[in-house]
C-alpha positions, 0 to 999 in steps of 0.5 A: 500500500503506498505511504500516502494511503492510510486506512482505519484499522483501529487495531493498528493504534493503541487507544487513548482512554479518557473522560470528559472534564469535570467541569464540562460534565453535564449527566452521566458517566461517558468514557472516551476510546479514541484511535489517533490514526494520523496527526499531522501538519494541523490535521488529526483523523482516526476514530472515536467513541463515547459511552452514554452521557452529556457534556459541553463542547466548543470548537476551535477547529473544523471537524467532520465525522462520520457516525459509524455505530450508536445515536447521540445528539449535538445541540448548539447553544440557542440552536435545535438539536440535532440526532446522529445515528449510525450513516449520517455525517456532519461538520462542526465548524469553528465557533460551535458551542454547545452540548454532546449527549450520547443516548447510545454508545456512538462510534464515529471517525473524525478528520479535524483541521486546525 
């Protein structure tokens, strides 16, 4: 395979375990799995997954993901929220702020730009 193709195999990676900070915590006890496939010159890709709760979010960067598994909703501050599932895509631009709420362990993979 050529050196400028990269394919998610998340076994390839070692995952990073986290939760979200205290004090964005909203409900819930939510644990984060995420393999950082590619971080380079301002770009990161790889996937990402969520048990169930809800937090505060704000981006700075631009995000697209892909929800692979699960149901979340992302609600923007004084905006409606909207349900993910399994086969729908987004983009998160810079400025968003607002909440994550994973109704349903949710698996998605990401390409964000700094």
């Amino acid at each position: 395979m050529s050196t400028n193709t990269l394919v998610f195999v998340t076994p390839a990676v070692e995952p990073e375990v986290s939760r979200p900070d205290p004090a964005k915590l909203i409900s819930g006890h939510p644990v984060h799995t995420t393999w950082n496939l590619e971080e380079r010159d301002g770009l990161y890709c790889g996937i990402w997954q969520s048990t169930p709760g809800k937090w505060k979010i704000s981006y700075e960067e631009w995000e697209y993901c892909r929800i692979l598994e699960g149901v979340s909703v992302i609600s923007e501050d004084g905006g409606e929220a909207v349900r993910v599932a399994a086969g729908d895509s987004f983009i998160l631009r810079p400025g968003f702020k607002g909440s994550w709420e994973v109704l349903e362990t949710t698996r998605k993979d990401y390409v964000i730009k700094l």
